[in-house]
SEMARVEX-921367 format. One record per residue (C-alpha): residue number from 1; residue in one letter; chain; x, y, z. Coordinates in steps of 0.001 Angstrom, whole numbers. Example, Ala and Ser with C-alpha at 12.3 -4.5 7.8 and 13.67 -1.06 7.14 Angstrom:
<sites>
@k->1, r->A, c->A, u->12300, v->-4500, w->7800
@k->2, r->S, c->A, u->13670, v->-1060, w->7140
</sites>
This chain:
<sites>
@k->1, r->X, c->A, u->14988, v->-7325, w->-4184
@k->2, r->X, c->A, u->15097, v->-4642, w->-1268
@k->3, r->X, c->A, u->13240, v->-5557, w->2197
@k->4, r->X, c->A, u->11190, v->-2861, w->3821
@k->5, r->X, c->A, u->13886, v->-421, w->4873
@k->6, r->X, c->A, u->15183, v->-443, w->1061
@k->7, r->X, c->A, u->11396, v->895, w->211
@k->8, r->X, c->A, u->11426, v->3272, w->2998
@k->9, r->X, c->A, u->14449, v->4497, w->1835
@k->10, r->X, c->A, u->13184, v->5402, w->-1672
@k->11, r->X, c->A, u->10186, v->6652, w->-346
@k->12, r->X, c->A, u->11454, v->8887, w->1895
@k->13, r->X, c->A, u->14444, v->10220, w->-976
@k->14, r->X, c->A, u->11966, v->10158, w->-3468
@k->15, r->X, c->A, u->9383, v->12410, w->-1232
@k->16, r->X, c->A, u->12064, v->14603, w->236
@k->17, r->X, c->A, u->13509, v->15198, w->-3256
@k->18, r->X, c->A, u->10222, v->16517, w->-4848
@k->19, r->X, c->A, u->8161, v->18518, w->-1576
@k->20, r->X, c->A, u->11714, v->19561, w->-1334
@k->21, r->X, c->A, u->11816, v->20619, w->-4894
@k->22, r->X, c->A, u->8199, v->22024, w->-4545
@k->23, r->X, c->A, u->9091, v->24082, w->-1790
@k->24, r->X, c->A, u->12240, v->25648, w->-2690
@k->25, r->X, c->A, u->10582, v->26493, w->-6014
@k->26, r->X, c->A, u->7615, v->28062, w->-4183
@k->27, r->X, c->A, u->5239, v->26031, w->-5746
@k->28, r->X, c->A, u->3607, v->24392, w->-2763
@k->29, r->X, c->A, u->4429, v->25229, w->1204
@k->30, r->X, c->A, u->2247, v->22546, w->3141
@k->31, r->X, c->A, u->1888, v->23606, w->7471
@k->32, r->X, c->A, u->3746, v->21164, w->9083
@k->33, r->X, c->A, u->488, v->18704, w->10001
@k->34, r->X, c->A, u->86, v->18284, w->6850
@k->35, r->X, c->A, u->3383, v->17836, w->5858
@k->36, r->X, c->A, u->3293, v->15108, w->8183
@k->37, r->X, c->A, u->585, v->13453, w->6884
@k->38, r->X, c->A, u->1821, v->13819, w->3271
@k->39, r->X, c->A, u->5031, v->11679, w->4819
@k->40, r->X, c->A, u->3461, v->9181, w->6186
@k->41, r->X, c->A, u->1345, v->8637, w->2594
@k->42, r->X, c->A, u->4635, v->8633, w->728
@k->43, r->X, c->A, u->5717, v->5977, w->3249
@k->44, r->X, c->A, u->2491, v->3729, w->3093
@k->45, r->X, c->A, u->2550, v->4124, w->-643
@k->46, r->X, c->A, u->6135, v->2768, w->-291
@k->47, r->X, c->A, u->5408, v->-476, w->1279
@k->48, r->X, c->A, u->2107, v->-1574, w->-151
@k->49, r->X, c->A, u->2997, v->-2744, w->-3446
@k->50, r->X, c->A, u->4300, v->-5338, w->-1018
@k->51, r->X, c->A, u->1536, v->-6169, w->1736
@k->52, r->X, c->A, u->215, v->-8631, w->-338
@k->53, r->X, c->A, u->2982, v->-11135, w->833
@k->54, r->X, c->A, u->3784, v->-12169, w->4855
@k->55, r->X, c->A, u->7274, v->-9243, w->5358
@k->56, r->X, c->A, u->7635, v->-6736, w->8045
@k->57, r->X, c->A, u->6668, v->-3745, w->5527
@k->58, r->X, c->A, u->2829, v->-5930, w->5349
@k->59, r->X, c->A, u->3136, v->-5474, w->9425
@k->60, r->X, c->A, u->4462, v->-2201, w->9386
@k->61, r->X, c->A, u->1172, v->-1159, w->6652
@k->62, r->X, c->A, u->-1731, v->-3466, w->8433
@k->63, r->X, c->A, u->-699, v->-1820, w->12017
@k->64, r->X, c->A, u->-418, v->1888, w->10805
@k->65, r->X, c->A, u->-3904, v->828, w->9219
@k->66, r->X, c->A, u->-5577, v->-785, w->12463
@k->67, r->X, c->A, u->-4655, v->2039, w->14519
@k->68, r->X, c->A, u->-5668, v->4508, w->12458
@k->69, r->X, c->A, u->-8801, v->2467, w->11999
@k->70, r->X, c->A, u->-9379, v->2730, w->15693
@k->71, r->X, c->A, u->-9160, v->6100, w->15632
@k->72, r->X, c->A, u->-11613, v->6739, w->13486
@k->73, r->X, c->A, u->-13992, v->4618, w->15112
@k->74, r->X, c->A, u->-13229, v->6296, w->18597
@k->75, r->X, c->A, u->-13880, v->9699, w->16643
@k->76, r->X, c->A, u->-16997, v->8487, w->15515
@k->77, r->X, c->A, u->-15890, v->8336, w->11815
@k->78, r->X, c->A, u->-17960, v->5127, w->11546
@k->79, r->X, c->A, u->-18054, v->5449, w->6979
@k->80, r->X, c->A, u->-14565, v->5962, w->6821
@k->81, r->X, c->A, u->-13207, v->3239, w->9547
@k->82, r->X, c->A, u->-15501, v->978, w->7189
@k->83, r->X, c->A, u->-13930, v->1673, w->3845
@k->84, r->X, c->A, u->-10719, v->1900, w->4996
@k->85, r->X, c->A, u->-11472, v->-1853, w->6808
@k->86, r->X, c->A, u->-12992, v->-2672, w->3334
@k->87, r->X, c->A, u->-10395, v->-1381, w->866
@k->88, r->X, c->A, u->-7287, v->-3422, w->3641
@k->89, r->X, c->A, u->-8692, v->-6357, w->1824
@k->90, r->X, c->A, u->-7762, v->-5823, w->-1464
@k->91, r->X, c->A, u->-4181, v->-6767, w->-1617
@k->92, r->X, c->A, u->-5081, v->-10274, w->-465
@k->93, r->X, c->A, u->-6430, v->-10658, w->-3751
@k->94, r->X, c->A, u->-3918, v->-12153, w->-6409
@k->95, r->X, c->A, u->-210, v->-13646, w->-6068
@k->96, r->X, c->A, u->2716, v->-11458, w->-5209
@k->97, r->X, c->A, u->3858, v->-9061, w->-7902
@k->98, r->X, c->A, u->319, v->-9597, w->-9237
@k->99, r->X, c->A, u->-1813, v->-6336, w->-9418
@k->100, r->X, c->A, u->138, v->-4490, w->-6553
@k->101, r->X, c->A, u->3016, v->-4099, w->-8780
@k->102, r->X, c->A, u->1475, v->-2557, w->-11899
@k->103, r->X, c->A, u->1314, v->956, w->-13295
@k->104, r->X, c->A, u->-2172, v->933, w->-12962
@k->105, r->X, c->A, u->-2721, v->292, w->-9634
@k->106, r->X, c->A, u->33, v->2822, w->-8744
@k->107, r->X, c->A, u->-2331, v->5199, w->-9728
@k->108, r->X, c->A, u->-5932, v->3549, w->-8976
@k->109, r->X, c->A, u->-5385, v->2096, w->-5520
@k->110, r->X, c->A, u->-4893, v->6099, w->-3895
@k->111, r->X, c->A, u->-7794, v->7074, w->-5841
@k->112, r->X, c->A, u->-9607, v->6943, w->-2891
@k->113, r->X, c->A, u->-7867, v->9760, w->-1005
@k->114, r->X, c->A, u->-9615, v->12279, w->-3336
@k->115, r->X, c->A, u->-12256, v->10426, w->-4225
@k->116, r->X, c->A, u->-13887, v->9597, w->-540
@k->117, r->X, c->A, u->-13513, v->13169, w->1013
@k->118, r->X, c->A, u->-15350, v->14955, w->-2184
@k->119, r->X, c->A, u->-18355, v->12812, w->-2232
@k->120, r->X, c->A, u->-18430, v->12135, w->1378
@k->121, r->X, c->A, u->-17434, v->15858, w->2880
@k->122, r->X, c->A, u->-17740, v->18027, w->221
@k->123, r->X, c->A, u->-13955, v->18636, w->-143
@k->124, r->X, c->A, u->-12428, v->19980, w->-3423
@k->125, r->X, c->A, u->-10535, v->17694, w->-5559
@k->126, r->X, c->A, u->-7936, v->20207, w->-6044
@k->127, r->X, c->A, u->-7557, v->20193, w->-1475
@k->128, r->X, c->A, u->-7211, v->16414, w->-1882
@k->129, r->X, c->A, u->-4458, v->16245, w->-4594
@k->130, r->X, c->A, u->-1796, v->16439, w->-2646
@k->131, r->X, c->A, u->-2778, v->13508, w->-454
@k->132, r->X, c->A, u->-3317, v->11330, w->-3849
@k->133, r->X, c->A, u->239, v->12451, w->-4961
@k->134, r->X, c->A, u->1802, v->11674, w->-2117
@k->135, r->X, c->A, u->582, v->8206, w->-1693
@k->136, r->X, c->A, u->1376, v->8171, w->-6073
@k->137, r->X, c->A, u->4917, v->9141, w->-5429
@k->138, r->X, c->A, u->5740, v->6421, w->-2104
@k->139, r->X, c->A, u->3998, v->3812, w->-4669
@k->140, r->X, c->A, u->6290, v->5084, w->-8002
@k->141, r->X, c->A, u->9260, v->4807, w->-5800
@k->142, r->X, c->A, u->9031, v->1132, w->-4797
@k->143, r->X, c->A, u->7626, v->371, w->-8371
@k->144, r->X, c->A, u->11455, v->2149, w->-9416
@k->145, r->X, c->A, u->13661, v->363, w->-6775
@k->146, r->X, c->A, u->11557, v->-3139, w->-7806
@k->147, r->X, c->A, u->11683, v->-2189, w->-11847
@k->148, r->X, c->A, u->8883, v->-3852, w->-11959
@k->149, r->X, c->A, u->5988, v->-2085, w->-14379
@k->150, r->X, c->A, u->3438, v->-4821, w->-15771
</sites>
């Protein structure tokens, strides 16, 4: 099975082959801060089918996480340094290959990205999809290089 840089890999072909897609095509032209922030979903959603085992890709996920945790708390963003504290937990729960590797979670575990920001800020669903398919897309690719689908 491929280590961390194997995962970042497919995220970042898998990501660059559909924005880029999306893009040429017209379809969707993201400003470039977001287009960052869309990259680094595709690359989280890369590696955490795999943070619930001790590998550099869990390190790589749990520090991107505590740092962005901090700055939300230094921002004041108190609710959502809380839930996203809360939801680091989950993969701790069940073996490797367990839940994190399933078709279901590929699409339940980024729920959150759209979910959160309408009932907490008012945003539309339809702002926040492209966060949630991001995130989708990083998690379908290591679910692809793994061909694993329970």
């Amino acid at each position: 099975m491929p280590g961390y840089k194997g995962h970042l890999v497919g995220g970042v072909l898998t990501g660059g082959a559909v924005l880029g897609g999306l893009f040429w095509t017209g379809t969707y032209v993201p400003e470039m801060p977001q287009l960052a922030v869309l990259g680094a979903l595709v690359l989280l959603g890369s590696l955490f089918p795999d943070v619930d085992t001790d590998s550099k890709g869990q390190h790589i996920f749990y520090l991107t996480l505590a740092v962005l945790d901090f700055a939300l708390i230094v921002q004041g963003y108190y609710k959502w340094a809380a839930v996203l504290g809360f939801a680091a937990m989950f993969p701790a729960i069940g073996p490797h290959r367990g839940w994190t590797h399933t078709w279901w979670a590929m699409l339940a575990v980024p729920l959150p990205l759209v979910l959160l920001p309408v009932w907490l800020y008012g945003a539309t669903p339809k702002a926040m999809a492209p966060f949630y398919g991001a995130a989708v897309l990083g998690y379908f690719s290591h679910l692809m290089i793994d061909r694993k689908w329970s």
